[in-house]
Every structure is written in structure tokens, then in C-alpha cells.
Backbone as JSON, one array per atom type, in Angstrom:
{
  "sequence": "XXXXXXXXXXXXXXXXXXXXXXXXXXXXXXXXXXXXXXXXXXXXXXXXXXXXXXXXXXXXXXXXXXXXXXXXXXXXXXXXXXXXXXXX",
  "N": [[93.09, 104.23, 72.16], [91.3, 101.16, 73.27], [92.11, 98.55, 71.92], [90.72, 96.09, 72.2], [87.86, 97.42, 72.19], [85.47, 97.06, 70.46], [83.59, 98.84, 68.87], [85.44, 100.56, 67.82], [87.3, 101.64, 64.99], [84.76, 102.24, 63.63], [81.95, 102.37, 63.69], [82.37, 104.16, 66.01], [82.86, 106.57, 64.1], [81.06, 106.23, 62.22], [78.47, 107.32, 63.93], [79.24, 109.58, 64.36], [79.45, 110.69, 61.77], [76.78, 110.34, 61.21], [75.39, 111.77, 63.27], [76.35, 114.64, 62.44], [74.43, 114.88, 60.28], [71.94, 115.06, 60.94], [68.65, 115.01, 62.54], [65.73, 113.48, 62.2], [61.68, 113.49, 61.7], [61.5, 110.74, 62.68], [63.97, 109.6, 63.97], [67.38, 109.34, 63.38], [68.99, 111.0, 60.03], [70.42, 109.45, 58.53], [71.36, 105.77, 58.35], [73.77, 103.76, 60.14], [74.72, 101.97, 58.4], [74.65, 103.65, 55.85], [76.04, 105.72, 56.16], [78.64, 104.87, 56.71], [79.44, 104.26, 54.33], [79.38, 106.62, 52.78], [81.54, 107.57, 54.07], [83.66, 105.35, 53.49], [83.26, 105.95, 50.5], [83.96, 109.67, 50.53], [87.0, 108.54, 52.22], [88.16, 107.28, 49.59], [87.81, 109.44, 47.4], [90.04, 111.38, 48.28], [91.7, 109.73, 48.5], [92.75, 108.33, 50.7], [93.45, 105.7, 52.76], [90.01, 104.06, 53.92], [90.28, 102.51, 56.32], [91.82, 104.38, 58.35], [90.53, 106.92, 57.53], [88.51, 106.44, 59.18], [89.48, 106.08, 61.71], [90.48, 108.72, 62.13], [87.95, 110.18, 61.95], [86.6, 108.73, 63.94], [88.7, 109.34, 66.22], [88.13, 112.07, 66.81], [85.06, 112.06, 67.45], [85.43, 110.61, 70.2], [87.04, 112.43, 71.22], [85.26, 114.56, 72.05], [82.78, 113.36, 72.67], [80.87, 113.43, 75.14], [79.78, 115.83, 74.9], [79.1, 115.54, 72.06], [77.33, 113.83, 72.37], [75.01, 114.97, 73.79], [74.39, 116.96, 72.09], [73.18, 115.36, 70.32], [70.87, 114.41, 71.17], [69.52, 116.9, 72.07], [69.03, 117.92, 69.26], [67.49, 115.9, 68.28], [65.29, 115.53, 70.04], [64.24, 118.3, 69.51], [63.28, 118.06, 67.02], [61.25, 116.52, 67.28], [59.46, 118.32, 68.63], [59.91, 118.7, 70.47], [61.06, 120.89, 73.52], [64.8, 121.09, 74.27], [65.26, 122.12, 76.72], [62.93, 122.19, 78.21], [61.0, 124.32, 77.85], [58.96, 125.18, 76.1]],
  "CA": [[91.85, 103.47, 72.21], [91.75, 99.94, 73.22], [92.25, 97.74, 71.01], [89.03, 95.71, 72.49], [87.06, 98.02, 72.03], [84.91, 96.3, 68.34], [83.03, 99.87, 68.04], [86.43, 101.61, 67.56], [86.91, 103.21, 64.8], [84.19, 102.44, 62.75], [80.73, 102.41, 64.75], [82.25, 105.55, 66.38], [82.82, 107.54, 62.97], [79.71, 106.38, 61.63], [77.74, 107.83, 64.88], [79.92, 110.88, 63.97], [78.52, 111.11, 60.34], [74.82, 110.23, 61.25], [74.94, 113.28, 63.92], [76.29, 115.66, 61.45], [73.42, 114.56, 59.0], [71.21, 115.38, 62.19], [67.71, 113.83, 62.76], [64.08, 114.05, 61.54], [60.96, 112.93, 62.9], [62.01, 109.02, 63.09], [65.13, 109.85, 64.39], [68.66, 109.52, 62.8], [68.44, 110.63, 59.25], [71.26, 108.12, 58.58], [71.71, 104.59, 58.88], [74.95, 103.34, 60.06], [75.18, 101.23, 56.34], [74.61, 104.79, 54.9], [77.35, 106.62, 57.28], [79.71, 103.76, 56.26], [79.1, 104.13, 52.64], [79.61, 108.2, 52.69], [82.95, 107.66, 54.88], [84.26, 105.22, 52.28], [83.53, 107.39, 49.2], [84.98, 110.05, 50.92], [88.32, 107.73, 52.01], [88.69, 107.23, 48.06], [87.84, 110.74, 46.89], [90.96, 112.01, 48.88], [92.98, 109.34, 48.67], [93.21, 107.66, 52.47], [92.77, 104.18, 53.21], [89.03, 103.98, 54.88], [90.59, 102.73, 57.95], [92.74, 105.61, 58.61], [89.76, 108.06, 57.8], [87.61, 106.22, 59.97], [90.62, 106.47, 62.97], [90.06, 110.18, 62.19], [86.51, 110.64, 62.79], [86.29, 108.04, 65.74], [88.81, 109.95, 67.45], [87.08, 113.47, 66.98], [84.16, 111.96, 68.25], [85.5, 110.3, 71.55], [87.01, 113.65, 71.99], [83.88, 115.41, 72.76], [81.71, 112.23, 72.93], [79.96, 113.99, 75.76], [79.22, 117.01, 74.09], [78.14, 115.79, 70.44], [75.74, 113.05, 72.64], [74.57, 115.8, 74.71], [73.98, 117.8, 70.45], [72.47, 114.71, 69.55], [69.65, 114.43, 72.0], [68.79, 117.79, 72.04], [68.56, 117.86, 67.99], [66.51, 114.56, 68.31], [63.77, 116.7, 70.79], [63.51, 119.5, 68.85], [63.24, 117.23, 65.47], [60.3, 115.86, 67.37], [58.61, 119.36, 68.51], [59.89, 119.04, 72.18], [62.07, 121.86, 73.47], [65.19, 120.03, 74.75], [65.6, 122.76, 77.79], [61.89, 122.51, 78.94], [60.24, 124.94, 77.8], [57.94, 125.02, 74.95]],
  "C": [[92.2, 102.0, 72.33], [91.02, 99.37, 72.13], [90.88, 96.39, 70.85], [87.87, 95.94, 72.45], [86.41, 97.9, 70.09], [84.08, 97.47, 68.06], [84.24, 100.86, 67.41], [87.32, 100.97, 66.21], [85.48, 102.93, 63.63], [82.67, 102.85, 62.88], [80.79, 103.75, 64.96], [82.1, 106.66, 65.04], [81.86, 107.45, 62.6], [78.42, 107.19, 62.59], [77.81, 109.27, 64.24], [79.16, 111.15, 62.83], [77.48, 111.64, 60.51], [74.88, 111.57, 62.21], [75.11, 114.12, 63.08], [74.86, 115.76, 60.23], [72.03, 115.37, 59.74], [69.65, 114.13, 61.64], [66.21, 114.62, 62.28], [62.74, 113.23, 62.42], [61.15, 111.46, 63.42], [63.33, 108.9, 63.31], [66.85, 110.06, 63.71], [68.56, 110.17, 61.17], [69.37, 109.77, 58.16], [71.29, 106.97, 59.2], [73.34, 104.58, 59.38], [75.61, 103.08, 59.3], [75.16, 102.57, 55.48], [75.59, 106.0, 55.58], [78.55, 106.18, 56.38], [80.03, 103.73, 54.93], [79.81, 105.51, 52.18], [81.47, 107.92, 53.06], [83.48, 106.89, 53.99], [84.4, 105.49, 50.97], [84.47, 108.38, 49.49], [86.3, 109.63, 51.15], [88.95, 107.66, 50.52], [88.42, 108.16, 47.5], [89.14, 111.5, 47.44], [91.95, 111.2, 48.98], [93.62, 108.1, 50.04], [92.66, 106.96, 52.23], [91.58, 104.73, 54.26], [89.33, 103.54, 56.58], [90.79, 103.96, 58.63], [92.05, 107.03, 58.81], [88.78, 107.46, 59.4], [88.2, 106.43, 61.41], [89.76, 107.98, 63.79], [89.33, 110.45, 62.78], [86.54, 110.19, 64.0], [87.02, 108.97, 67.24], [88.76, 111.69, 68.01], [86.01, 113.26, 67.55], [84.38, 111.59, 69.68], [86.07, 111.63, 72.08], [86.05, 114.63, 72.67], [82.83, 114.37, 72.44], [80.82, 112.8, 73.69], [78.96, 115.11, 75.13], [78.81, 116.67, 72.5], [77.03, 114.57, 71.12], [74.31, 113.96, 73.24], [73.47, 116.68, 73.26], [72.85, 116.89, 69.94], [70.98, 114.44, 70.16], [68.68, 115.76, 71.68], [68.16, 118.2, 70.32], [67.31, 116.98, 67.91], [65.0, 115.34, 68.92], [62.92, 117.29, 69.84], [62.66, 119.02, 67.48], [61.73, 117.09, 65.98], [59.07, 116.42, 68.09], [58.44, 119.08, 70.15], [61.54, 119.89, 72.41], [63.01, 121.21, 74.49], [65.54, 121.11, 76.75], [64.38, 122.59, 78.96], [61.1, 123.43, 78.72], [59.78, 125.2, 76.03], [58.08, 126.37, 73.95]]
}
């Protein structure tokens, strides 16, 4: 990952979180500040510097970036009582 890149790793892991959390009718049901919060509890419940976890996640998510944006949309739909394929 470049090194230029100012969402990497922490932005991305927190995305990562908030999808797992999934979404409700106003969309995410995580903040970013409440992603960020979880992921450093976790980091100190196990031991790992928060960077290092956050690495982790970020680069599970750019691995299938396509496919958990692709999860996150269609969760988001349904959350909001539209079927994400088209049909009702």
C-alpha cells in the first residue's frame, strides 16, 4: 500500500468494522469514531499495537474491497426495504 495513501490503514479498517456491524435504516450502524474505538479495545485486549491491527483489517479489506462494497450496498437496500437485485 502506498505510503500516500492517508486512508491506509485506518479509514480502511474502520470501513471494515462498520460493514461487519452492517446498516439500519439511516445507514451505517457505526460511526468511524465508534469503529476506531472497538479496533483499539480490541488491539489491547490481545495484545497488538493498534497500528499493526489496523494494517490487518485494512489489508483484508483492500483484498476484496470490491466484493465487501458490492455487500455493503446491497445490505444498505435491503436495510431500507429495497431489494438490491430488483425485485421486490
Amino acid at each position: 500500500m502506498s505510503s500516500e495513501d492517508s486512508r491506509y490503514p485506518y479509514t480502511y479498517a474502520c470501513d471494515f468494522i462498520r460493514t461487519a456491524a452492517g446498516y439500519g435504516e439511516g445507514g451505517t450502524k457505526l460511526s468511524r469514531g465508534d469503529a476506531s474505538q472497538i479496533r483499539s479495545q480490541i488491539a489491547e485486549i490481545i495484545g497488538m499495537p493498534d497500528e499493526e491491527l489496523a494494517r490487518k483489517i485494512a489489508d483484508r479489506y483492500l483484498a476484496d474491497q470490491e466484493g465487501i462494497e458490492r455487500k455493503q450496498a446491497e445490505e444498505f437496500l435491503s436495510s431500507i426495504g429495497i431489494s438490491p437485485y430488483g425485485v421486490a
